[in-house]
C-alpha positions in Angstrom: 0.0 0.0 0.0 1.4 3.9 -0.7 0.2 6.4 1.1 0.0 10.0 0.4 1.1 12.6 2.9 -0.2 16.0 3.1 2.5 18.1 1.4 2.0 21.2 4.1 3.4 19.1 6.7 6.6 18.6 4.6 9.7 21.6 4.7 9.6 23.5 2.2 13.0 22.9 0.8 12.2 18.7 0.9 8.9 19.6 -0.4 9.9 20.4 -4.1 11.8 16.7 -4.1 9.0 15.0 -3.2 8.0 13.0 -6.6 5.2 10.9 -6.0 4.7 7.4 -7.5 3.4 8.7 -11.1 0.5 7.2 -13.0 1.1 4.9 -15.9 -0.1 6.1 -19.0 -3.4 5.3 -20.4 -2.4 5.6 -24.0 0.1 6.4 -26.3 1.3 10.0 -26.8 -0.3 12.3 -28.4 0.4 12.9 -32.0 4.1 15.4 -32.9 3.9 18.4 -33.2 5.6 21.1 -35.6 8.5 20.2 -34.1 9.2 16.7 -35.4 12.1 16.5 -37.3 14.5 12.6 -38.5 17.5 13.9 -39.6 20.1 16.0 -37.4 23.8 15.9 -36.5 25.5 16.4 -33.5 29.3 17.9 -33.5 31.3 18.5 -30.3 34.9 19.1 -32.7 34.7 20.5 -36.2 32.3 23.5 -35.9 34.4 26.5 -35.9 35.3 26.2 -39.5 33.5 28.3 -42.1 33.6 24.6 -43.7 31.2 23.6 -40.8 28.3 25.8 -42.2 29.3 24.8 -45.6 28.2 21.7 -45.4 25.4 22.1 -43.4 23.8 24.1 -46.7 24.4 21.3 -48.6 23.3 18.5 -46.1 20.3 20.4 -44.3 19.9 18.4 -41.4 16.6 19.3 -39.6 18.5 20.1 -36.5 22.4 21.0 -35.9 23.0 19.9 -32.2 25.9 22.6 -31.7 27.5 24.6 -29.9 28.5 24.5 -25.9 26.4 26.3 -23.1 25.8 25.7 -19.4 28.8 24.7 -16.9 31.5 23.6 -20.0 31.4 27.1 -21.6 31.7 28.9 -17.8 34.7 26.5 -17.0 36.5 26.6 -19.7 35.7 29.1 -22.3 38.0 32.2 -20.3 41.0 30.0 -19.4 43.9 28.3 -21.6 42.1 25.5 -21.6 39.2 26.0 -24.1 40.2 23.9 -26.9 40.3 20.6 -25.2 37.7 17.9 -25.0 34.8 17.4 -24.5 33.9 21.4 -26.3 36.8 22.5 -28.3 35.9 25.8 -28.0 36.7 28.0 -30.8 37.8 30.6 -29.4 39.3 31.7 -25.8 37.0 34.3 -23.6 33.6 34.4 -22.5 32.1 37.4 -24.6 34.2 35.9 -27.9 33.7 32.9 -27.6 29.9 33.9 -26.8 30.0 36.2 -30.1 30.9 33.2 -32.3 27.9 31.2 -30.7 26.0 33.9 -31.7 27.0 34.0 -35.2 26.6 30.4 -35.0 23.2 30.2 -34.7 22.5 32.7 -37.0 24.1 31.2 -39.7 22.2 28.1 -38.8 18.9 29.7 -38.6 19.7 31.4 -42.5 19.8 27.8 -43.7 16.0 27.2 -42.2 17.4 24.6 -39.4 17.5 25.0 -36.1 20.1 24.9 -33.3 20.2 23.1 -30.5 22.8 23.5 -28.1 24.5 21.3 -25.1 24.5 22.1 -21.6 26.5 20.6 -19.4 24.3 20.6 -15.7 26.6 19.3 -13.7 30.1 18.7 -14.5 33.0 21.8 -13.4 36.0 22.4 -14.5 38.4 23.9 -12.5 39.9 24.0 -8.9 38.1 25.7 -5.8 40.9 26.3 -3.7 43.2 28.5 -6.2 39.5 29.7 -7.7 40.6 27.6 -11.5 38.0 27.5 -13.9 34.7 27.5 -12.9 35.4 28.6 -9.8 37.4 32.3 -11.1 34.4 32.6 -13.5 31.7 32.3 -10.3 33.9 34.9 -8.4 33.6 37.2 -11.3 29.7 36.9 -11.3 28.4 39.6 -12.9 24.6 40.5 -12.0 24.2 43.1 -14.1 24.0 40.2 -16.8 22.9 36.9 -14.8 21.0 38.2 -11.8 22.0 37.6 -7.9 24.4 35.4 -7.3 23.0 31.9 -6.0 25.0 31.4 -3.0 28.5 33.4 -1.4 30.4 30.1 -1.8 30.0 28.3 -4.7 31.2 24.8 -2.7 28.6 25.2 -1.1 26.1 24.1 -4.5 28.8 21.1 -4.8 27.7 17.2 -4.2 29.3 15.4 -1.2 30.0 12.2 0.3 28.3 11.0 3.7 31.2 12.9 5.3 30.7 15.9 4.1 33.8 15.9 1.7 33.3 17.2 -1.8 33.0 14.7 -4.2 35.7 14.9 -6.9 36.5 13.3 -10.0 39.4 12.7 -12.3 37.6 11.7 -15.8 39.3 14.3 -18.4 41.6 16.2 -15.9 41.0 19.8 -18.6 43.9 22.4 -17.3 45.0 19.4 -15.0 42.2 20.5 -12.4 40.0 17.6 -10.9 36.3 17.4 -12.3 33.4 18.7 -9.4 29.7 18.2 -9.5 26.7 20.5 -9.1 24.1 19.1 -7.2 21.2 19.1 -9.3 18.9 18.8 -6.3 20.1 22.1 -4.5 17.7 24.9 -5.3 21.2 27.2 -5.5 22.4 25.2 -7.9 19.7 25.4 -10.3 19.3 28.7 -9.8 23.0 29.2 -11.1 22.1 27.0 -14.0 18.9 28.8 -15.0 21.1 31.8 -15.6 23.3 30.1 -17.8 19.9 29.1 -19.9 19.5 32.7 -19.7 22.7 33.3 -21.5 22.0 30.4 -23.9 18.5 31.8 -25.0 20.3 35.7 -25.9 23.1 34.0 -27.9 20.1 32.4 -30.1 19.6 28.4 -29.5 16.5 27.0 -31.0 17.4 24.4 -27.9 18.9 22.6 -25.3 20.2 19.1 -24.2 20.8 18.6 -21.1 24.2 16.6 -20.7 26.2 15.3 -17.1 23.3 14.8 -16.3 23.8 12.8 -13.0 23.8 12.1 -9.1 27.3 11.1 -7.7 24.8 9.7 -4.8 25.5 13.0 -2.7 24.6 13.0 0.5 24.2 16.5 0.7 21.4 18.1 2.9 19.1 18.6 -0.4 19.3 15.3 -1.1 19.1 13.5 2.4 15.8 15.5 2.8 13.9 15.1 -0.3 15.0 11.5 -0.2 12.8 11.2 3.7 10.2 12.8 1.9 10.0 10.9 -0.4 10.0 7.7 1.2 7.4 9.0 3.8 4.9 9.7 1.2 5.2 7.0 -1.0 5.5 4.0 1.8 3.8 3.5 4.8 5.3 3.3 8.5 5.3 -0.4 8.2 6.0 -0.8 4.7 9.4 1.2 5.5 10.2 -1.4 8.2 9.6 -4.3 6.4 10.6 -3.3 3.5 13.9 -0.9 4.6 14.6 -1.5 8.3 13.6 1.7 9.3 11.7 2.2 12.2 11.5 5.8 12.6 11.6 7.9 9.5 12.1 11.4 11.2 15.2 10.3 13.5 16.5 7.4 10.6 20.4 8.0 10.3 21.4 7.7 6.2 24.5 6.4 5.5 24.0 6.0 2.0 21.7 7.1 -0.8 23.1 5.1 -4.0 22.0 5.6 -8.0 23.3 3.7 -10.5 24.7 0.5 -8.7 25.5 -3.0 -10.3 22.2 -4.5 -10.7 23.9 -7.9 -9.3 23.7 -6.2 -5.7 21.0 -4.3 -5.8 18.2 -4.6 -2.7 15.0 -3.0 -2.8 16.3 0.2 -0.2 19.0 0.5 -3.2 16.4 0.2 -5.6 13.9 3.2 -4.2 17.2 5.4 -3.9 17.7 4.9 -7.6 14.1 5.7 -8.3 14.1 8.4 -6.2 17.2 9.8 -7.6 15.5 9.6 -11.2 12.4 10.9 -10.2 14.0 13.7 -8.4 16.2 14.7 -11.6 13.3 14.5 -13.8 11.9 17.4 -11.2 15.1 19.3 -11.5 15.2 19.2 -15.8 11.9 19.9 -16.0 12.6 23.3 -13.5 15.3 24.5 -15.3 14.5 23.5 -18.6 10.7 23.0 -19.1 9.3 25.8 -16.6 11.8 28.4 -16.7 13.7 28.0 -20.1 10.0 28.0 -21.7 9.2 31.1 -19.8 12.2 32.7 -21.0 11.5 31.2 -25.1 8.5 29.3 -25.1 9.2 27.3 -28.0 12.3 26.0 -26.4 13.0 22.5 -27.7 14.5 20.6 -24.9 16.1 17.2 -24.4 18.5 14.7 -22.2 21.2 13.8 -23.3 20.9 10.1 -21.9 22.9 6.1 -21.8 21.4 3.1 -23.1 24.4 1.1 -24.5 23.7 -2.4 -24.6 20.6 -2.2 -22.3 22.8 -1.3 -19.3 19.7 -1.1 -16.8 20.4 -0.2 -13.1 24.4 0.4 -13.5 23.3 2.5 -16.3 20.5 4.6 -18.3 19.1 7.9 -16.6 15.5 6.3 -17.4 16.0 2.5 -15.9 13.2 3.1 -12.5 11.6 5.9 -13.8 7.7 5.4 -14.1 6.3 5.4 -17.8 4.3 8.7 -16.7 7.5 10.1 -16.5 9.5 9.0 -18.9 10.3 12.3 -21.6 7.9 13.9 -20.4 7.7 17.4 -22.0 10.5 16.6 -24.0 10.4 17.6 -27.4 12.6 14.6 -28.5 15.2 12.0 -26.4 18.8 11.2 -27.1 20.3 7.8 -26.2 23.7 6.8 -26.3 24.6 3.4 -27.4 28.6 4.1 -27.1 30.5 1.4 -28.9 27.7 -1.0 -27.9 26.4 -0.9 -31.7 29.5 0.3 -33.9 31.0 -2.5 -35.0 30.3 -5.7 -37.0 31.1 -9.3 -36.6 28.9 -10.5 -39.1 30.4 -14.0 -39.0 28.7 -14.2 -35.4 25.7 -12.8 -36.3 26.4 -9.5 -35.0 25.4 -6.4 -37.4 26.6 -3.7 -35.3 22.9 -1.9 -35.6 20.6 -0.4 -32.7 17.4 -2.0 -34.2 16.4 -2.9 -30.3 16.9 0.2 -28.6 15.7 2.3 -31.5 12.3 0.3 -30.9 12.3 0.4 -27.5 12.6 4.1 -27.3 9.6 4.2 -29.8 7.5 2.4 -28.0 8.3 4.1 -24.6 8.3 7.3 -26.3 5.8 7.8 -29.2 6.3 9.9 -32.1 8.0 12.2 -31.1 12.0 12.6 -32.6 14.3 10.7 -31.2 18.1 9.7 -31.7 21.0 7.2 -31.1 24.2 8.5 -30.2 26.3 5.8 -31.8 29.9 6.1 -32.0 30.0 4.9 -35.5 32.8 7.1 -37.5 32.8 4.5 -40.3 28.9 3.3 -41.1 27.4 6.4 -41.5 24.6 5.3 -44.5 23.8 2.4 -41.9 23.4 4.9 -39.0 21.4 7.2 -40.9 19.5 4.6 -42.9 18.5 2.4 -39.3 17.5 5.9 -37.4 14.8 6.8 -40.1 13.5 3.1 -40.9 12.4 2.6 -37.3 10.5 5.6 -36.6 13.2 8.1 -35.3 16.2 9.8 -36.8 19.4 10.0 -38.4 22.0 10.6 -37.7 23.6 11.4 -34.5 27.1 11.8 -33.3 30.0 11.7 -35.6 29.1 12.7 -38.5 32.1 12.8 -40.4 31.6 15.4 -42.6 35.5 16.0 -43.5 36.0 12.9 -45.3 34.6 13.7 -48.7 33.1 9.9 -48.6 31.5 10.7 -45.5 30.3 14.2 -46.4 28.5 12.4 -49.8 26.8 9.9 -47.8 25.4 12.4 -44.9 24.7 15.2 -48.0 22.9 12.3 -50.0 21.0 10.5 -47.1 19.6 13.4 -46.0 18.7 14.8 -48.9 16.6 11.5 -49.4 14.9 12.2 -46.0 14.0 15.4 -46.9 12.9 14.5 -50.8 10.6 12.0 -49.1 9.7 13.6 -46.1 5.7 12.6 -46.7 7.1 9.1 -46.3 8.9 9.5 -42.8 6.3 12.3 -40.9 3.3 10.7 -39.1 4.3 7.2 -39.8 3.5 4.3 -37.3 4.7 1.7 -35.6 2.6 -1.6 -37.7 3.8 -4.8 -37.1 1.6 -7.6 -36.3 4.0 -9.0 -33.5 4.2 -7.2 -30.1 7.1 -7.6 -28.0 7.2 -6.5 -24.3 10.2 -4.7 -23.1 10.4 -6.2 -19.3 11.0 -2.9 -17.5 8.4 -4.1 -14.7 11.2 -6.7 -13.8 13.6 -3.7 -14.1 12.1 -2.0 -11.6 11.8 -4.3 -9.1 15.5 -5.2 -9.6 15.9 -7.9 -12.1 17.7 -7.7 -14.8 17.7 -11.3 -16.2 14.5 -10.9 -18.3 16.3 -8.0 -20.4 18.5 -10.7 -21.2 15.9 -13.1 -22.5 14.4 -10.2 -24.5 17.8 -8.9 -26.6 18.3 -12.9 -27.6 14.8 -12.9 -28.2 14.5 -9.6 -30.5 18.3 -10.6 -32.1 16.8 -13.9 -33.3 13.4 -12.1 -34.7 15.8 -9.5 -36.8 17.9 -12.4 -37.9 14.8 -14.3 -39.1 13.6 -11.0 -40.9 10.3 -10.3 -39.4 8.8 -6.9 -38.5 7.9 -7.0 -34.7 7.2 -3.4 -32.5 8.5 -3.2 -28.7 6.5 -1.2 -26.1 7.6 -1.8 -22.4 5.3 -3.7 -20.4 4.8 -1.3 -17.5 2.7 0.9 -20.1 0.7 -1.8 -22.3 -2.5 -0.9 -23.1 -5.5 -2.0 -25.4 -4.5 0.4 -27.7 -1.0 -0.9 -28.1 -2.7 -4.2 -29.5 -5.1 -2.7 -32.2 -3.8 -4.5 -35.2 -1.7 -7.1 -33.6 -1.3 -11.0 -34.1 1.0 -11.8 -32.2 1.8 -10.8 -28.5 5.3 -11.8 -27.1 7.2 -11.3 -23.6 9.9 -12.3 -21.9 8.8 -12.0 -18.5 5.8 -12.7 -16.3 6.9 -13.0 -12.9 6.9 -8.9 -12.6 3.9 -8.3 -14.6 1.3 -5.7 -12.8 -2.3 -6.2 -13.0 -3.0 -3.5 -15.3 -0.1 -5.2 -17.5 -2.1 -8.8 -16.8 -5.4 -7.2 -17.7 -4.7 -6.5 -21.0 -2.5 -9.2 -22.3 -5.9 -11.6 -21.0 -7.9 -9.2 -23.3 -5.8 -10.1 -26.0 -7.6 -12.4 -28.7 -4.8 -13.3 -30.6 -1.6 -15.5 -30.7 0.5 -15.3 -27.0 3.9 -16.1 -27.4 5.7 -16.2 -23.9 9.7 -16.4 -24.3 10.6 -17.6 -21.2 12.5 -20.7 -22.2 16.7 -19.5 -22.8 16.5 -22.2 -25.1 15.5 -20.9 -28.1 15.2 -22.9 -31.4 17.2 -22.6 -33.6 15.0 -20.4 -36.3 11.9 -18.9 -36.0 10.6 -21.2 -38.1 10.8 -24.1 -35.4 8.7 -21.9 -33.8 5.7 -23.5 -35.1 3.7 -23.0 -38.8 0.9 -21.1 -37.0 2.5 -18.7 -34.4 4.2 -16.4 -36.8 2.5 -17.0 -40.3 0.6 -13.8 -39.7 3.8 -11.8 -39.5 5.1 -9.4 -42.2 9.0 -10.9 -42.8 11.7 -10.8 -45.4 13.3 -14.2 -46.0 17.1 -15.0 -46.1 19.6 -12.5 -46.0 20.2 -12.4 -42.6 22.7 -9.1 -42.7 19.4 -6.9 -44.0 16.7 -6.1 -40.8 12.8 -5.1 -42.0 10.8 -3.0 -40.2 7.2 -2.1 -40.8 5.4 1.2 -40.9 2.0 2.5 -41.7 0.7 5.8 -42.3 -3.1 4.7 -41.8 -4.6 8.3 -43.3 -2.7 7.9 -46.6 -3.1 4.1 -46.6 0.2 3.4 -47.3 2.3 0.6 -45.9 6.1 1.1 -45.5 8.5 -1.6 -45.6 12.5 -0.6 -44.7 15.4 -2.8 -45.4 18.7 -1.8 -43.8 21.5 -4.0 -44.9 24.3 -4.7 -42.8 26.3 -6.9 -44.9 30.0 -5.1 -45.8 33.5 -6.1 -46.2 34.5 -6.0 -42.4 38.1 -4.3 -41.5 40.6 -6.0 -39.9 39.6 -7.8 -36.2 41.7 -5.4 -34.4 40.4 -2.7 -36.1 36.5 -3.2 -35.8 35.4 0.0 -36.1 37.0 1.0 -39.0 38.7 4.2 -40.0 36.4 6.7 -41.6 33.2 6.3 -43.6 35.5 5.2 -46.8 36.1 2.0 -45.3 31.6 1.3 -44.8 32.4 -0.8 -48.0 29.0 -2.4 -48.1 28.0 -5.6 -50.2 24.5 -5.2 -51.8 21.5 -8.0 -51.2 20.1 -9.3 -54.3 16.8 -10.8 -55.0 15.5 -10.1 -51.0 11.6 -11.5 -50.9 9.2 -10.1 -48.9 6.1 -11.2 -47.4 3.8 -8.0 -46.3 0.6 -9.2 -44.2 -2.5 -7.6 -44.9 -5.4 -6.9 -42.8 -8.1 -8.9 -44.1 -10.1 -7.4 -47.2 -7.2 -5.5 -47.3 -5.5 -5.2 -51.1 -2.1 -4.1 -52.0 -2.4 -1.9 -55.1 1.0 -1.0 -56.3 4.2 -1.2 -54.6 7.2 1.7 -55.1 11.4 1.1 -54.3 13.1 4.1 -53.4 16.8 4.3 -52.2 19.0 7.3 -51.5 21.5 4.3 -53.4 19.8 4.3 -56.7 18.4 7.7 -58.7 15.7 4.9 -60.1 12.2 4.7 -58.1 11.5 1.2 -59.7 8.0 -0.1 -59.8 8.1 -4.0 -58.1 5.4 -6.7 -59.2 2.8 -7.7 -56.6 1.7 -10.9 -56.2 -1.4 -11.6 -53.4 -3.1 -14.8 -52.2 -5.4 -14.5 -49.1 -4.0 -11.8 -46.6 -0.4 -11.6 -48.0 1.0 -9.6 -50.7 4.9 -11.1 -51.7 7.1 -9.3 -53.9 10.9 -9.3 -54.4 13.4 -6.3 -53.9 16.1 -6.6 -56.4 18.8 -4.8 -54.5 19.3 -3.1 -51.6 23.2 -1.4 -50.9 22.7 -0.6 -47.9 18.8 1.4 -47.5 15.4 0.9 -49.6 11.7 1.2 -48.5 9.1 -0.4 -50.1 6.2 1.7 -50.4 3.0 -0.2 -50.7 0.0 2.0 -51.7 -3.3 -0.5 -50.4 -7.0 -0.4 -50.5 
């Protein structure tokens, strides 16, 4: 049982921490707005060239993710240091380097894109004692410009240990200082950081992503008190003894509130931290960012800047023990980072190197709103593009290696596709007749092991070529099921009743993966289970996914092929994008399920590989439509025009 406790007996500076347990959605989100866009690029090096704008006129991503604000640019920008990682300033001093931000944006904005810039929340540069960095900028606080200054001492916004002590860290070691950490959670703090936002609307951003975001689990007196409220209104007396060992809430001595933490020793006190923690950051975003960058620019587009890797849940991902109610909301679109988790190949292994999970996860969590992988992928950069925009979100991402003339053609060319075909991409759905339910119940109770079941279970389904959706589990409803055959999941034991409701509502195929003994094909899996499934057959390196755009009744059927000559084993990644070498499938068939009295009319190829839109022969027989794609490089969707 969770009680609710009356919010005016709480202190006023717990008060704003307190997050209560949030309320699962309904539905899926509402339709995008003006503001969708599935093709950007994201540069932390490279931008201070007059090159940099150059190609941006002849690429025309949607949205230029550029440009440093926040904490980075008040470390760094006024000291020696500037042109070191992560921001490679282009110039040295606040008001120049400010200035070129300026023109920056302006140059973007006569191009018709828009800019969105990062902001580091939490991460300083510099060295308190000798005031280094950060901390010489602070003490130069000028409130002519960015309003009172938040607090005398600027240590005192800092996270801590249960001692007391400062926490420090020694990631990058810019100017050979130690890194610090604003506490997110200390009203001071964001107070500092909403006039940086300040700052960052005047020089002319479109947007922000938000970027450190994180809790070193401080301990300081922000966070030990919103964490006690917290608890106190979301468990009851008893519930907090069984469940925590803590008899008396008021008096109850913390010696530890942890966030991410290796999901092989979690417990369920380390488990409410971390959902706390999230909770509470989602709070101190949505200040910053949501209520007062809005008030300063109301159409403010705003983002996180957030982990997924391999499905690193627990010791990793901002979002793990958030409630679905929570998840992105009021963001205008997310940004996940895969790392090298998805940028390179071993297609001898079965491994393509592609985000096709996490790209459909984030859909299904998200809705149709934008959204983006942050692959480190130098080499791949068709693939990268080609996987973002055939699964609902967008291309490209980090890296985009614009100074290698193969890379600049393939980002110039890809996009130019996106935005030839636009009508093809906007308002698109997620269509495939098989379900699959991302375990994040299990998550949040601790487990990780279903997660496990569901990336061999969603591998083997992209091996075996057939279109399946993902939608996490904790957020299932009756409208996630309209149109679907098949319903799969990979984990029951953590299933809600709301979760359990539905699925028993469900009048079609159930397909629990449970077992970790899979067959060997999908085939095996029995004639009748996945016969109503849209799939390509054979060629295993090239992954289908299925879109519809009901209004226009128009089925779209993407093919991203993997399949390339592979660089050496000890050089994986590769060295640029004139090493993606790809190796075209021939002759790939495809099998498109049709609702029934449904009618596929004509079918159209288009590739940003091949100048020709080639008209492909249908051939139907009760509720399936085949037809055969000749060739596809590396990208080509099949657009099915049906009555």
């Amino acid at each position: 049982m969770i009680r609710r406790m009356n919010s005016r007996f709480l202190p006023a500076a717990a008060l704003a921490l307190v997050l209560p347990l949030a309320a699962r959605s309904a539905t899926p989100p509402a339709p995008a707005d003006s503001r969708w866009f599935n093709t950007m690029v994201a540069h932390w090096t490279d931008y201070g060239v007059p090159e940099y704008v150059e190609f941006l006129r002849d690429a025309r991503p949607e949205v230029a993710q550029v440009g440093f604000y926040g904490v980075t640019f008040h470390s760094l920008a006024h000291t020696p240091a500037y042109k070191g990682y992560p921001a490679h300033l282009p110039v040295q001093g606040n008001a120049e380097c400010g200035a070129f931000f300026a023109r920056l944006n302006r140059d973007i904005h006569a191009l018709g894109l828009r800019a969105v810039g990062h902001f580091n929340t939490t991460f300083i540069f510099g060295e308190h004692t000798n005031k280094a960095g950060f901390f010489e900028w602070y003490a130069k606080w000028d409130e002519a410009q960015l309003g009172p200054k938040p607090a005398a001492d600027p240590v005192s916004m800092l996270q801590v240990d249960a001692s007391g002590k400062v926490i420090s860290t020694l990631s990058y070691r810019v100017g050979g200082w130690p890194e610090y950490h604003g506490c997110l959670n200390n009203p001071q703090w964001r107070a500092c950081l909403k006039a940086m936002v300040k700052l960052a609307v005047d020089r002319g951003v479109d947007g922000l992503i938000a970027n450190y975001f994180y809790r070193r689990d401080c301990m300081c007196a922000h966070c030990v008190g919103g964490f006690r409220a917290w608890l106190g209104t979301n468990f009851t007396s008893a519930e907090l003894k069984e469940k925590f060992s803590i008899a008396d809430l008021k008096a109850h001595r913390f010696t530890e509130i942890p966030s991410w933490h290796n999901p092989m020793q979690t417990t369920p006190f380390k488990m409410a931290a971390l959902r706390w923690t999230q909770e509470a950051l989602k709070h101190d975003f949505d200040d910053v960012f949501i209520t007062h960058g809005r008030a300063l620019k109301p159409d403010l587009m705003v983002a996180q800047w957030n982990h997924l890797g391999a499905f690193s849940q627990i010791n990793g991902d901002e979002r793990s023990a958030m409630p679905g109610g929570l998840w992105g909301r009021g963001e205008d679109y997310l940004w996940y980072s895969t790392g090298n988790a998805a940028s390179q190949t071993d297609l001898a292994n079965g491994d393509l190197g592609d985000g096709t999970l996490q790209l459909r996860y984030i859909l299904g969590a998200f809705g149709p709103k934008p959204f983006v992988l942050g692959k480190y992928e130098q080499t791949r950069l068709r693939a990268t593009i080609a996987e973002g925009i055939a699964n609902g979100g967008a291309g490209m991402g980090f890296y985009a290696t614009y100074k290698n003339p193969a890379g600049r053609e393939a980002l110039v060319s890809y996009f130019n596709f996106a935005r030839q075909h636009r009508d093809l991409y906007a308002g698109a759905q997620p269509a495939a007749e098989l379900l699959v339910l991302y375990p994040r119940s299990a998550v949040h109770q601790g487990n990780v092991a279903p997660v496990e079941q569901f990336k061999r279970f969603g591998r083997r389904l992209v091996r075996d070529g057939f279109a399946f959706d993902v939608v996490p589990d904790d957020i299932l409803s009756t409208q996630h099921l309209r149109g679907r055959r098949v319903l799969a999941w990979c984990d029951d034991s953590a299933l809600e009743g709301q979760a359990r409701a539905v699925i028993e509502t469900f009048r079609g195929i159930r397909l629990p993966a449970l077992s970790t003994n899979l067959p060997a094909t999908a085939d095996t899996w029995g004639a009748n289970e996945l016969a109503g499934v849209t799939r390509r057959e054979g060629h295993p390196t090239s992954v289908l996914s299925l879109l519809r755009q009901p209004e226009k009744k128009r089925a779209l059927v993407h093919l991203v092929n993997y399949n390339r000559t592979e660089p050496p084993a000890n050089a994986r990644m590769g060295r640029g994008p004139h090493e993606e070498n790809p190796i075209a499938c021939e002759q790939v068939p495809v099998r498109l399920a049709l609702a029934p009295g449904e009618r596929a009319k004509t079918v159209r190829l288009l590739s940003p590989d091949d100048a020709k839109n080639s008209k492909l022969t249908i051939r139907q027989s009760a509720d399936v439509a085949t037809f055969t794609i000749p060739r596809v490089l590396v990208y080509a969707v099949a657009v099915v025009e049906v009555e």
